[in-house]
MARFI-677940 format. One record per atom (N, C-alpha, C): residue number from 1; residue in one letter; x, y, z. Coordinates in pm, 1 decimal, padded with zeros to 6 digits. Layout:
<pts>
PT  NUM  a  X  Y  Z
...
</pts>
This chain:
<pts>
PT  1  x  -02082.7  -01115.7  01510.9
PT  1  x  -02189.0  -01124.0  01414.8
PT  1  x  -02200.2  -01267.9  01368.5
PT  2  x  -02300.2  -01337.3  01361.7
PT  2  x  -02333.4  -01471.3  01317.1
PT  2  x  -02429.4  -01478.9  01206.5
PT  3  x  -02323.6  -01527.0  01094.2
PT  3  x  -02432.0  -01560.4  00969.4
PT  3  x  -02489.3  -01689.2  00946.9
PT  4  x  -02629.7  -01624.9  00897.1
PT  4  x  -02712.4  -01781.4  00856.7
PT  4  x  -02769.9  -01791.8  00741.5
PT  5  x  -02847.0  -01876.0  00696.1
PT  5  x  -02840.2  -01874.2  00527.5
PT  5  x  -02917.1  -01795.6  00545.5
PT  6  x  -03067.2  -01744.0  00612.3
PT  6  x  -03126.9  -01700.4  00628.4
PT  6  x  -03078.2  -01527.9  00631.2
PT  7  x  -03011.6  -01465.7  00713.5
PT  7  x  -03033.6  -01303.4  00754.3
PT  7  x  -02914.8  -01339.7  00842.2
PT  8  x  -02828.5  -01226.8  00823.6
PT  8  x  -02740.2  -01176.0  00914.0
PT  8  x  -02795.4  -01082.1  01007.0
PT  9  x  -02759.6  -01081.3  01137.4
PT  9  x  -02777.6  -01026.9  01241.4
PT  9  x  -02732.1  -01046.2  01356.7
PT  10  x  -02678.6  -00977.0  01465.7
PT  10  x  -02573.0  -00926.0  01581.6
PT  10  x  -02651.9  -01066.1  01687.6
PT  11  x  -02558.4  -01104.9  01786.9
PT  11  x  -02616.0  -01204.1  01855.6
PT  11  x  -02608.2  -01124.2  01920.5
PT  12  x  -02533.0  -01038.2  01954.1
PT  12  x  -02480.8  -01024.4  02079.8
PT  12  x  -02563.5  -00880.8  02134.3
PT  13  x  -02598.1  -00795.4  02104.6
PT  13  x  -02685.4  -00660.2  02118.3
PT  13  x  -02604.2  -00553.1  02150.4
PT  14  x  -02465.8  -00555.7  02190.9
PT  14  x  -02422.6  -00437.8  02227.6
PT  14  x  -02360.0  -00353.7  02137.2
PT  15  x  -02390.9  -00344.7  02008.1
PT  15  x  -02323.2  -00283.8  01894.5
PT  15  x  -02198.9  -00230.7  01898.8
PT  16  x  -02170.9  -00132.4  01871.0
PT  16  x  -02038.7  -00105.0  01899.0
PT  16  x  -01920.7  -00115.1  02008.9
PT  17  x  -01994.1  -00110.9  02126.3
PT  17  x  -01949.5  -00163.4  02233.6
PT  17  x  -01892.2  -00328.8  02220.9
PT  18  x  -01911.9  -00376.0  02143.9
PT  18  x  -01906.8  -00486.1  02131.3
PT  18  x  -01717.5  -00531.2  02018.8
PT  19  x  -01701.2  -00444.7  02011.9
PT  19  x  -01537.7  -00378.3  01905.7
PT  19  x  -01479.5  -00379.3  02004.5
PT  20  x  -01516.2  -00320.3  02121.1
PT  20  x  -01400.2  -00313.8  02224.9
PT  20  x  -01352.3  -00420.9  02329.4
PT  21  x  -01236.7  -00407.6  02407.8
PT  21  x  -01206.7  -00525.7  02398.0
PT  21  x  -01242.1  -00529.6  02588.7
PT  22  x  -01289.8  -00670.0  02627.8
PT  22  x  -01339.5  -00670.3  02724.3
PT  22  x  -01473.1  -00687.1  02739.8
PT  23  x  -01568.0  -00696.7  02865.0
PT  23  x  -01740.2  -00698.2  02894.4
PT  23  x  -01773.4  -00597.6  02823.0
PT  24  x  -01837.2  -00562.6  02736.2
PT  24  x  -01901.3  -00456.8  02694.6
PT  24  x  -01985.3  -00346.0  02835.2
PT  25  x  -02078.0  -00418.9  02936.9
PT  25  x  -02092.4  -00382.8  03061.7
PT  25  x  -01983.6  -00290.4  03115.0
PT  26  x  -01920.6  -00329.0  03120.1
PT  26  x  -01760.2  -00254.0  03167.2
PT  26  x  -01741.0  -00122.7  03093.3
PT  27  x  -01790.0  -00152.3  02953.9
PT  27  x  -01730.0  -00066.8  02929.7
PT  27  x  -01836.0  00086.3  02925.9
PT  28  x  -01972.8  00082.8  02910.2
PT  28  x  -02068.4  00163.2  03000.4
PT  28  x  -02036.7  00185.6  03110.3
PT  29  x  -02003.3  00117.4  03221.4
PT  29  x  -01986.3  00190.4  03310.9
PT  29  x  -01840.0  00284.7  03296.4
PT  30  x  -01768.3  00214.1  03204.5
PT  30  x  -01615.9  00329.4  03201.8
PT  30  x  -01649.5  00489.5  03136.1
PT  31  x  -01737.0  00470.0  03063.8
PT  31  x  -01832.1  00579.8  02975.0
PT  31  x  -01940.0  00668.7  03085.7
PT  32  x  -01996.0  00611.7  03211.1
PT  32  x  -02029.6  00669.5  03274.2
PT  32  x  -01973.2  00735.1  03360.6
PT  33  x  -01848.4  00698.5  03402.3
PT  33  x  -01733.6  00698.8  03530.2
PT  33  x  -01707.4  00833.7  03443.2
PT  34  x  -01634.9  00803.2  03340.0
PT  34  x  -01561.5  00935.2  03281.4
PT  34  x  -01635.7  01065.2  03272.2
PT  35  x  -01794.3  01037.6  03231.2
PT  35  x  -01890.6  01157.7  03250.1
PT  35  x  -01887.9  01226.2  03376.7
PT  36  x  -01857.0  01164.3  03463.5
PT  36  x  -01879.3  01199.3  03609.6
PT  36  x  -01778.6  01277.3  03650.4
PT  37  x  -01651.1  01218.7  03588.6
PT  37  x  -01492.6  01296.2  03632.6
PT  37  x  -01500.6  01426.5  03567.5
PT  38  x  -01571.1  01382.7  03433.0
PT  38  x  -01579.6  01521.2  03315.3
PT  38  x  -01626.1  01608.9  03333.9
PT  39  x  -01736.0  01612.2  03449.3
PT  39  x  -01840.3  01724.6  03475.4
PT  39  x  -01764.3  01753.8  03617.3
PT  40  x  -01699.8  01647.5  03717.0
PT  40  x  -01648.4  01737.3  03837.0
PT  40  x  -01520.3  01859.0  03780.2
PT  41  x  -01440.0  01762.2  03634.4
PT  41  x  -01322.7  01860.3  03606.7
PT  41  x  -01420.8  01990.8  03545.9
PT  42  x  -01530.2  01952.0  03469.2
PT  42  x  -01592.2  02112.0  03429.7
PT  42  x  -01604.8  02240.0  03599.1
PT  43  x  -01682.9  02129.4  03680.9
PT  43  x  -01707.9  02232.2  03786.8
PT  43  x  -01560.4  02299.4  03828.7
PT  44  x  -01466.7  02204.7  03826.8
PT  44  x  -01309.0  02246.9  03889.6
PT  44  x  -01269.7  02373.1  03827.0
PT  45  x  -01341.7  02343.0  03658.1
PT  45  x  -01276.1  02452.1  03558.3
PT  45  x  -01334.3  02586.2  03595.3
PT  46  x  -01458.9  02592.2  03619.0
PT  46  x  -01548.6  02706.1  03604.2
PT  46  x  -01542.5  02782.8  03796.1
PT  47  x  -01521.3  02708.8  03844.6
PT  47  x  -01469.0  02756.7  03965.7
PT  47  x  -01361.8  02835.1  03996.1
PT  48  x  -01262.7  02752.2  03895.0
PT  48  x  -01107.4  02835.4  03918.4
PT  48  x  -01144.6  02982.0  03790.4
PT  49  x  -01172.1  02952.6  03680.8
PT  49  x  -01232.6  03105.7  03639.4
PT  49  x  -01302.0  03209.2  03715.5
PT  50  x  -01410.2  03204.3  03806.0
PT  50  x  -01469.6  03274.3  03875.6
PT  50  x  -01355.5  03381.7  04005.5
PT  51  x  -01249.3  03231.7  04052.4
PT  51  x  -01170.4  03275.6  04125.4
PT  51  x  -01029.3  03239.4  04088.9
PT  52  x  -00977.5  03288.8  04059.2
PT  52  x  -00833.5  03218.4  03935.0
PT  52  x  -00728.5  03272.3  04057.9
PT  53  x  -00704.3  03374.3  04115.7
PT  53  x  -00641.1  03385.7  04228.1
PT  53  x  -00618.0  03326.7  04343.6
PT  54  x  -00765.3  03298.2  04394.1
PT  54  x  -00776.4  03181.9  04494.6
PT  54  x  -00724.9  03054.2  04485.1
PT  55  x  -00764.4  03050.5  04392.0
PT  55  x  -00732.2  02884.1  04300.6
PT  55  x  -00589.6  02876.9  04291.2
PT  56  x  -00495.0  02995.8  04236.9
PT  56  x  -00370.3  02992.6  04196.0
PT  56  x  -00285.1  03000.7  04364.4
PT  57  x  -00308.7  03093.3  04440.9
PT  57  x  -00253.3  03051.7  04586.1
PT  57  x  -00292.6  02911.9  04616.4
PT  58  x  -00375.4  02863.1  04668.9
PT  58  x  -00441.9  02718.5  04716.1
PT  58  x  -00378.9  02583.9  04647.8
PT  59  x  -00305.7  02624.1  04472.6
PT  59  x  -00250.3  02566.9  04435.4
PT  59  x  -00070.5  02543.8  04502.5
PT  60  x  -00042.2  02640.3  04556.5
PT  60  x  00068.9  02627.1  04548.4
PT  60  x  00104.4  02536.0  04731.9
PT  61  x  00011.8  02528.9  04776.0
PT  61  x  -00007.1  02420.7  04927.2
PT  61  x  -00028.9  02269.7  04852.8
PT  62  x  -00028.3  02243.3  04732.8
PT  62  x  -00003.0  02088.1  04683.6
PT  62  x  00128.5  02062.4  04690.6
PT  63  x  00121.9  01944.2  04690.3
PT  63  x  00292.0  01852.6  04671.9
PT  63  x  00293.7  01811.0  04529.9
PT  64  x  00378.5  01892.2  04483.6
PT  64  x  00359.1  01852.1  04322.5
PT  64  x  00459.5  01729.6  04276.4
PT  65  x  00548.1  01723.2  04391.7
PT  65  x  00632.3  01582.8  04388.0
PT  65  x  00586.0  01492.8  04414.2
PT  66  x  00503.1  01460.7  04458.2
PT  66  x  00431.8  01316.3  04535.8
PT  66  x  00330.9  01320.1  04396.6
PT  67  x  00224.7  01423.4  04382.2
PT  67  x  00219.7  01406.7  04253.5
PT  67  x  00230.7  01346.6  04141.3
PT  68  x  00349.2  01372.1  04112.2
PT  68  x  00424.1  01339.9  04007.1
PT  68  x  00489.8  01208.2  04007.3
PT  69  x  00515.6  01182.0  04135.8
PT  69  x  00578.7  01028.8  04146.3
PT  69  x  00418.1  00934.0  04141.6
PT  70  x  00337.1  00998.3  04187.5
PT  70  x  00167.3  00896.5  04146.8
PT  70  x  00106.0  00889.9  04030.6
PT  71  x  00198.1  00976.6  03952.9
PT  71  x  00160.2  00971.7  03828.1
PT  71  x  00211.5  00869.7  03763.8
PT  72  x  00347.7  00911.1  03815.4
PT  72  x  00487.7  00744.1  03757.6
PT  72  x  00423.3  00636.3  03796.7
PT  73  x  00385.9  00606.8  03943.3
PT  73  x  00330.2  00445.0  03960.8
PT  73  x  00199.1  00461.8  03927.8
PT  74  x  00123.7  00514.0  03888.2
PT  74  x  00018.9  00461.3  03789.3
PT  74  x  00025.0  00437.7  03646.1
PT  75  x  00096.2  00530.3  03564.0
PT  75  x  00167.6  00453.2  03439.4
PT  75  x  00203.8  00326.2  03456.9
PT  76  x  00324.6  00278.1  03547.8
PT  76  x  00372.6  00160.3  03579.7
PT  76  x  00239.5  00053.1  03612.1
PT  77  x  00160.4  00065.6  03698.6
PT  77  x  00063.5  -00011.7  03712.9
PT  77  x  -00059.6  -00030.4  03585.6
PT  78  x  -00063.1  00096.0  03501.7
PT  78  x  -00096.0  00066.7  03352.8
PT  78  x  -00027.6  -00059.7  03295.1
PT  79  x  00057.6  00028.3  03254.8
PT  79  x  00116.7  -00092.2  03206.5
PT  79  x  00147.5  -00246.3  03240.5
PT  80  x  00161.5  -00289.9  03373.5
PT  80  x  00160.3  -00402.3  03423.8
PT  80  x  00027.7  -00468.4  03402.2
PT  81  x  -00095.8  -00400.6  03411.0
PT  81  x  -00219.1  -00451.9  03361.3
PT  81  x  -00237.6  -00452.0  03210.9
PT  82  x  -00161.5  -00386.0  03151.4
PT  82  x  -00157.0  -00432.9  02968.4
PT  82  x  -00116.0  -00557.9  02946.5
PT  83  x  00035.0  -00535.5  03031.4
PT  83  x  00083.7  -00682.1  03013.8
PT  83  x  00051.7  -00813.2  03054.9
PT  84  x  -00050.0  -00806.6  03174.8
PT  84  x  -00097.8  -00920.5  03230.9
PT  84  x  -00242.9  -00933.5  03077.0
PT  85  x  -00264.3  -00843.0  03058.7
PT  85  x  -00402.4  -00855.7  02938.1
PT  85  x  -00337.6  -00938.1  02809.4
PT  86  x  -00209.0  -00941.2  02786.4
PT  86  x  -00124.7  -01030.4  02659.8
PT  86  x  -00084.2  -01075.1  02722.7
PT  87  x  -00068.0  -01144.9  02838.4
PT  87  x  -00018.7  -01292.8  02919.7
PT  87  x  -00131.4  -01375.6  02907.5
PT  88  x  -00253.4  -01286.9  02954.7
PT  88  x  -00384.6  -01369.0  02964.0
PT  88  x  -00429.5  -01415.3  02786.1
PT  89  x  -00394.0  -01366.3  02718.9
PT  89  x  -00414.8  -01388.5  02550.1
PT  89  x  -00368.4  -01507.2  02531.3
PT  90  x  -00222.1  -01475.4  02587.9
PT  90  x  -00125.3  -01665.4  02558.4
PT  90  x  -00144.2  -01753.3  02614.7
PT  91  x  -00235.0  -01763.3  02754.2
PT  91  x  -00275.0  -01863.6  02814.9
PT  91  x  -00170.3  -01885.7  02972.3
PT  92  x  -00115.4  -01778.8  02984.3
PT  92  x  00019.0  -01806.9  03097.0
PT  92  x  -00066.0  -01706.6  03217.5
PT  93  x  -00149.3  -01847.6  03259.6
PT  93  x  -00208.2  -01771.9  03388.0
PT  93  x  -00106.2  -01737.9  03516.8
PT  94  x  00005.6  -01797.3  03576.3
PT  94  x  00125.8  -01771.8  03630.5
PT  94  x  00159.5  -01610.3  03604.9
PT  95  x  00188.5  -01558.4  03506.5
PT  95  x  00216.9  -01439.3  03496.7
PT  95  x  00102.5  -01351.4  03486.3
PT  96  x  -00015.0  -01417.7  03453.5
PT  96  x  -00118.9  -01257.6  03461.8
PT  96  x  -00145.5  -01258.4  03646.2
PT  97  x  -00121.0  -01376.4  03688.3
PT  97  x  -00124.7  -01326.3  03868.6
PT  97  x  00024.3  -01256.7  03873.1
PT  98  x  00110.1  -01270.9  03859.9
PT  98  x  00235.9  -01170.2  03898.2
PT  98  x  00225.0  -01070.1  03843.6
PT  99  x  00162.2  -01033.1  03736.0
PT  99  x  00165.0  -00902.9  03637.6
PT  99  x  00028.8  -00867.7  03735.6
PT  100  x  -00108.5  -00899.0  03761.9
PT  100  x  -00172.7  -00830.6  03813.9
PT  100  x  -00138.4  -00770.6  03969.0
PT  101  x  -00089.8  -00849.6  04002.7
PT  101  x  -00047.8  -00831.8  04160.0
PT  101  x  00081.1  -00740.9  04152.2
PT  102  x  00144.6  -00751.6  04093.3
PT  102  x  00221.9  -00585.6  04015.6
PT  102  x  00123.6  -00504.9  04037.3
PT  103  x  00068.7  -00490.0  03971.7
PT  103  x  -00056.6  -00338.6  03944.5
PT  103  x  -00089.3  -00343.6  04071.4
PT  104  x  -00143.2  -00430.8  04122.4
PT  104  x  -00212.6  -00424.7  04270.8
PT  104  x  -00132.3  -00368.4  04354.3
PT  105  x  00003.4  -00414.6  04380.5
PT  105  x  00093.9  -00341.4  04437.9
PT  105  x  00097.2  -00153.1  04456.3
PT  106  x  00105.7  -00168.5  04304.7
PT  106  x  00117.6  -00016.9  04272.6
PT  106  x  -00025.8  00060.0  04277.0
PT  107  x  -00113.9  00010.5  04291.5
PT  107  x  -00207.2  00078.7  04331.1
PT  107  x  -00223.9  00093.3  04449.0
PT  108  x  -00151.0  00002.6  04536.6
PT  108  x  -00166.8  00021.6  04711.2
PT  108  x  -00027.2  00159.0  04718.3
PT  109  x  00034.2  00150.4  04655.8
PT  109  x  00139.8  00249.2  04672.9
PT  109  x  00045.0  00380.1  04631.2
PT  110  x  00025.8  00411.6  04499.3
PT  110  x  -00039.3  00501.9  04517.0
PT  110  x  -00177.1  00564.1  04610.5
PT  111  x  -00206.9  00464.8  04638.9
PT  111  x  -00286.4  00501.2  04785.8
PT  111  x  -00216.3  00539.7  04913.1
PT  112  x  -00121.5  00488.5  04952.8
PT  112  x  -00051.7  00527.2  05075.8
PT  112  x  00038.4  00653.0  05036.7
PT  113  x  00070.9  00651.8  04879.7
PT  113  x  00140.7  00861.3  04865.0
PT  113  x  00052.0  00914.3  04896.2
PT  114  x  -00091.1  00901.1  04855.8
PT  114  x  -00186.1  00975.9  04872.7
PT  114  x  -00180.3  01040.7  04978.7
PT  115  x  -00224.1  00920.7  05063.3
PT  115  x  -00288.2  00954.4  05189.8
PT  115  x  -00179.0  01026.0  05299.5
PT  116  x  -00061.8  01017.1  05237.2
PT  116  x  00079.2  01086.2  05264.7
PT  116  x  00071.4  01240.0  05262.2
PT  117  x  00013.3  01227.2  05136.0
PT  117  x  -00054.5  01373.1  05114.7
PT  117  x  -00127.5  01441.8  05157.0
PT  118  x  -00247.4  01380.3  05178.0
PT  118  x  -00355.4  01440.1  05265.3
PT  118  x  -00317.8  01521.5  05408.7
PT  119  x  -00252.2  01402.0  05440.1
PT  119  x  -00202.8  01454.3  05609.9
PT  119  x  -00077.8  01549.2  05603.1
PT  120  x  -00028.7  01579.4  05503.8
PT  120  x  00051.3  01708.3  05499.9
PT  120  x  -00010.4  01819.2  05439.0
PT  121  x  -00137.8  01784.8  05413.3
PT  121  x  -00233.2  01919.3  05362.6
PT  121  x  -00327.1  01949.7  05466.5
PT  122  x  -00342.1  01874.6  05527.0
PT  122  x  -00448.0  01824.0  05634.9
PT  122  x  -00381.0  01936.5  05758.1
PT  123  x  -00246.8  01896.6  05800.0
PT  123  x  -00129.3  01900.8  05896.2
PT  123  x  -00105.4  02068.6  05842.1
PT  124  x  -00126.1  02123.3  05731.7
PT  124  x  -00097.7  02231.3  05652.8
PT  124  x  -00221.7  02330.5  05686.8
PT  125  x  -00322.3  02284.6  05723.5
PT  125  x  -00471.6  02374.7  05747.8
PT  125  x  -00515.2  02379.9  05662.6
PT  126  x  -00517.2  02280.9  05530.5
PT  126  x  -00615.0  02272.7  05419.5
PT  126  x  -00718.8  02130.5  05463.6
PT  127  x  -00801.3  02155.2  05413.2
PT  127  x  -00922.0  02074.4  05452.3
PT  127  x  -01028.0  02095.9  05333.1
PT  128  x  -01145.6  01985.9  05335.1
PT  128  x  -01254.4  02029.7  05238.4
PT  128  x  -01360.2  02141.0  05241.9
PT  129  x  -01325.7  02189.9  05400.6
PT  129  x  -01391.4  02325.3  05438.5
PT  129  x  -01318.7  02461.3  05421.8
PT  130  x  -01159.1  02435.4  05375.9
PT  130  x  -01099.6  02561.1  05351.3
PT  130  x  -01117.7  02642.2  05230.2
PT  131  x  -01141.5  02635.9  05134.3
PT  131  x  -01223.7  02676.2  05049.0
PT  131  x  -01264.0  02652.3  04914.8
PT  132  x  -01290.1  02665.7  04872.4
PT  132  x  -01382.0  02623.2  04719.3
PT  132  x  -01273.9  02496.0  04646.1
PT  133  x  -01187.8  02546.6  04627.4
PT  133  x  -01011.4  02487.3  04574.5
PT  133  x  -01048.2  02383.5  04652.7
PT  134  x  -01026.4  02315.0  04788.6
PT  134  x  -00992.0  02232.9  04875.1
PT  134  x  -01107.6  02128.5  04842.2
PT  135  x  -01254.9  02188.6  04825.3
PT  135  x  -01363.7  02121.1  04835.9
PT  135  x  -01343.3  02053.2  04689.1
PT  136  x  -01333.0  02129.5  04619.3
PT  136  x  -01318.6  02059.1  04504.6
PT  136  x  -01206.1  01955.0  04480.1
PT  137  x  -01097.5  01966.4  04506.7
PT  137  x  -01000.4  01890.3  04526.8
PT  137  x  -01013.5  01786.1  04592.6
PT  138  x  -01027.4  01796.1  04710.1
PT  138  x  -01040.7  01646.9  04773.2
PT  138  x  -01178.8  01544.9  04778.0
PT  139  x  -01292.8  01664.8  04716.3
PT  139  x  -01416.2  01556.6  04628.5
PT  139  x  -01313.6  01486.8  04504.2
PT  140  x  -01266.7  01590.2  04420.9
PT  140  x  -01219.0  01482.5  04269.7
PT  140  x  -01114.7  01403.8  04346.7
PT  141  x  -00990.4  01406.7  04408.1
PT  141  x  -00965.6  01299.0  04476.3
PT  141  x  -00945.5  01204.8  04516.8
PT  142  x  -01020.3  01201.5  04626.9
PT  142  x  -01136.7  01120.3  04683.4
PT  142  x  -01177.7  01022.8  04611.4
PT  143  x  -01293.4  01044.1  04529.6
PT  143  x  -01354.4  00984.0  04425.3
PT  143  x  -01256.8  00904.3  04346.7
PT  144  x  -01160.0  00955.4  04290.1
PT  144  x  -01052.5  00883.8  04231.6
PT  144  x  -00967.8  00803.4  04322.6
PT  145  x  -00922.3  00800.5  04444.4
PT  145  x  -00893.5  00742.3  04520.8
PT  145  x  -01029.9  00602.4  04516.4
PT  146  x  -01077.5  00626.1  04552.9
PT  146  x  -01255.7  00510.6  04555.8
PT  146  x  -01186.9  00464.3  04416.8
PT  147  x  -01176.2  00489.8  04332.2
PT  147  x  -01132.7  00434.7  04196.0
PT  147  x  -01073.6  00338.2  04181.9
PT  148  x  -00945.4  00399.9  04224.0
PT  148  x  -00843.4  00317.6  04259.1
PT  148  x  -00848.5  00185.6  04347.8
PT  149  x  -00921.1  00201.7  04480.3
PT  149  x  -00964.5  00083.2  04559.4
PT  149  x  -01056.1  -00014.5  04452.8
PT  150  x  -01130.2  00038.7  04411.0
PT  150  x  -01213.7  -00058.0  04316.1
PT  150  x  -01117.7  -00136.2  04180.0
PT  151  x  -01094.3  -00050.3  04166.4
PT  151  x  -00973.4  -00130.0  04054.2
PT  151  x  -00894.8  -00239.4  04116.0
PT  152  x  -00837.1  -00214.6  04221.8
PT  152  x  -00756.6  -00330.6  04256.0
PT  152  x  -00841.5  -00426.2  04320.3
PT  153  x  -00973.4  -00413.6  04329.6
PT  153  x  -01052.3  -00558.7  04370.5
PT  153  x  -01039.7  -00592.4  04221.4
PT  154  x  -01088.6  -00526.6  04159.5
PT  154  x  -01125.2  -00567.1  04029.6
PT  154  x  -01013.3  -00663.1  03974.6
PT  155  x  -00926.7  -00592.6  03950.7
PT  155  x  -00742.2  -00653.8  03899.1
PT  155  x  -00754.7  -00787.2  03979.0
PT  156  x  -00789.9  -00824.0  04111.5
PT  156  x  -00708.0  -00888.4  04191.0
PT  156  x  -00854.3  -01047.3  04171.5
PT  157  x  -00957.7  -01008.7  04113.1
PT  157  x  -01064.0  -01114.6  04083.8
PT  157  x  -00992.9  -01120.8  03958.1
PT  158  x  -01009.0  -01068.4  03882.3
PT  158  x  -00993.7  -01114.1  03759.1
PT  158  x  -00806.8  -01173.5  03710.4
PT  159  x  -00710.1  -01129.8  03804.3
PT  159  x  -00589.8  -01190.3  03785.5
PT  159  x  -00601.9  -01343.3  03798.4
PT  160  x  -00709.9  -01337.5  03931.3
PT  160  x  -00710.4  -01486.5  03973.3
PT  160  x  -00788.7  -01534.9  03859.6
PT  161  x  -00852.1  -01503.2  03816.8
PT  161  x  -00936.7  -01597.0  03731.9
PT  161  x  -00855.5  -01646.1  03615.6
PT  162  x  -00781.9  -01539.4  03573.1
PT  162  x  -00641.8  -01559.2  03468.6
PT  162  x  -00733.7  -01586.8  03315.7
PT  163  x  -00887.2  -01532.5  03284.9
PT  163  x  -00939.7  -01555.5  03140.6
PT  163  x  -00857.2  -01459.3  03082.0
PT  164  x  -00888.6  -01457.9  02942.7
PT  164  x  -00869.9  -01333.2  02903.3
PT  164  x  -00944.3  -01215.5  02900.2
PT  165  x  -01080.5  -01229.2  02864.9
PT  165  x  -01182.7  -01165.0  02844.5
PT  165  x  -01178.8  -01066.1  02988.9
PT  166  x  -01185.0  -01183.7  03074.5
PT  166  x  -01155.4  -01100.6  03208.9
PT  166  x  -01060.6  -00992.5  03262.4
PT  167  x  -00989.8  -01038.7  03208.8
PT  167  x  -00820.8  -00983.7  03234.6
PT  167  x  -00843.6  -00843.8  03170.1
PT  168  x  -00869.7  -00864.2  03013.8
PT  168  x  -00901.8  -00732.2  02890.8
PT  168  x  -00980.5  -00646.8  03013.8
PT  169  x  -01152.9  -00669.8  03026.3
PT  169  x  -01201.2  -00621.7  03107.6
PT  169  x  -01149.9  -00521.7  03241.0
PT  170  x  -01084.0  -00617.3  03372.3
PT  170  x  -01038.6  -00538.6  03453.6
PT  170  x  -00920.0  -00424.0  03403.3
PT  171  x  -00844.0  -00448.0  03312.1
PT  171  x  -00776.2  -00341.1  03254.3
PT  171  x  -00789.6  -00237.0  03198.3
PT  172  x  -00919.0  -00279.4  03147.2
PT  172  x  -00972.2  -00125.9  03060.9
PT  172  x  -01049.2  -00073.5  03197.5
PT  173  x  -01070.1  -00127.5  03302.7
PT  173  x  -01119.8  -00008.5  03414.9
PT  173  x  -01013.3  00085.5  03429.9
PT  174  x  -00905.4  -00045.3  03503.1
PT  174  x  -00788.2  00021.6  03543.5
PT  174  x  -00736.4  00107.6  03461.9
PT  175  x  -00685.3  00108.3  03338.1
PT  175  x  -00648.6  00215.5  03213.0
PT  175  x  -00757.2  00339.4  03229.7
PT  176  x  -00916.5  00326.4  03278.4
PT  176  x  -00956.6  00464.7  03280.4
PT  176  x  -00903.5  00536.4  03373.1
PT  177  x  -00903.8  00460.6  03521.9
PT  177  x  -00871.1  00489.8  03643.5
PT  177  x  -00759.3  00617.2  03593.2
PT  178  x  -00592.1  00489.1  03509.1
PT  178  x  -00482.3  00634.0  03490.1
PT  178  x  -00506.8  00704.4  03401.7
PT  179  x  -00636.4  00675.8  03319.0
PT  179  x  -00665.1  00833.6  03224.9
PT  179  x  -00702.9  00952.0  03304.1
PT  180  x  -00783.5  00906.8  03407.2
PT  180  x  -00846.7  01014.1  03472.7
PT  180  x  -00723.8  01062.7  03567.0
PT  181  x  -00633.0  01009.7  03636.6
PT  181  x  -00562.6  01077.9  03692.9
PT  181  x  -00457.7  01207.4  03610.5
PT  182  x  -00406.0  01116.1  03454.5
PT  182  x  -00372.6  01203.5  03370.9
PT  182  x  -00417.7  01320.8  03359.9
PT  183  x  -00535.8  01326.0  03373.6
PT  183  x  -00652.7  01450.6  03338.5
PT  183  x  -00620.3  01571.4  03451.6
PT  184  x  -00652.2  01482.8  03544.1
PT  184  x  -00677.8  01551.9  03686.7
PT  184  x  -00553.2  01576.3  03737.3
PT  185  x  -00437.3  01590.0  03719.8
PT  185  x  -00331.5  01607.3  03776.6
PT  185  x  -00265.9  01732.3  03715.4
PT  186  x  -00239.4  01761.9  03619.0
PT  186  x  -00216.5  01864.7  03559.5
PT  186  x  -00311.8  01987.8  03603.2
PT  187  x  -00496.8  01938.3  03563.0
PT  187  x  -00553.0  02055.8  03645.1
PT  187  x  -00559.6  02090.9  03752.5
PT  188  x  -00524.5  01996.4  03837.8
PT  188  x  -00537.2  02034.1  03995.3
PT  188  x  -00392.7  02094.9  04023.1
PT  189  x  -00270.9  02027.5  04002.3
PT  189  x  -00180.4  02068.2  04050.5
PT  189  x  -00046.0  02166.1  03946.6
PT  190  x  -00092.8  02192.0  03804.4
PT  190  x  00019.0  02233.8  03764.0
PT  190  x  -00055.7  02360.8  03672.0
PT  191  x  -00192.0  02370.0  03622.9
PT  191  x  -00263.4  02514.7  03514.6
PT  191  x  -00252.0  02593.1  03649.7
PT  192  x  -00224.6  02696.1  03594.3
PT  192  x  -00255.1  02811.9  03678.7
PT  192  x  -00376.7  02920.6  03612.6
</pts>
């Protein structure tokens, strides 16, 4: 907000968006991203009601260990992008590239459990044509996988750039990225 003797008023136009920390841009699209996850987890929800049996067998062909360990290295890669976001505050561009390239790391890891996964579900006779469960599953996914790839371009421009603003920015993607897996992991692999 910039005052003048004249009238106070916002330079900047993005009102509240503008509190948070990072591109405001960014952060619409994190607000749109999440609508999108929100309405595939509604369809996930209202699907497994219709068929709660289906859903509850189909569940039990997941790897709830691999899972669970992608849950661990995405926390970890959270957090490594927090910390590169207060490296980038103090001015120690050196560590927001090692702290981002951390995350980057761990986001290539969680891509290769993934895809670890797939091919033992794949290898298992589940597919996106096996049924309703499967389709839905490996659309939300999927999609979150795409997430993930985008995040680590994202992380890996903005480490280099080492601003802060930037840094804030690519993190609050990445931080939705492990909200949404938070979300989606429990419903896909552990409600019955």
């Amino acid at each position: 907000m910039t005052v003048s003797s004249d009238a106070t008023h916002d330079t900047s136009g993005w009102g509240v968006l503008d509190d948070l920390p990072g591109h405001p841009m960014m952060w619409v699209l994190i607000f749109s991203e999440l609508t999108a996850f929100g309405l595939l987890l509604g369809t996930f929800a209202v699907a497994r009601a219709v068929d709660p049996a289906g859903f509850a067998a189909d569940q039990t062909r997941l790897d709830v260990g691999l899972a669970g360990l992608n849950t661990l290295v995405l926390i970890a890669s959270g957090w490594l992008a927090a910390r590169a976001a207060t490296a980038a505050r103090s001015g120690r561009r050196t560590a927001v590239r090692g702290l981002t390239a951390g995350a980057i790391a761990l986001g290539a890891l969680f891509i290769g459990i993934k895809l670890v996964e797939y091919g033992h579900e794949i290898a298992g006779g589940a597919d996106p044509e096996t049924s309703i469960f499967f389709t839905l599953y490996f659309l939300l996914t999927g999609f979150h996988l795409l997430h993930v790839g985008l995040g680590m371009v994202i992380l890996a421009v903005v480490g280099w750039r080492a601003a802060a603003d930037d840094v804030e920015t690519g993190a609050a993607f990445w931080h939705m990225v492990d909200l949404v897996w938070l979300v989606m992991m429990p419903s896909l692999y552990l409600i019955r």
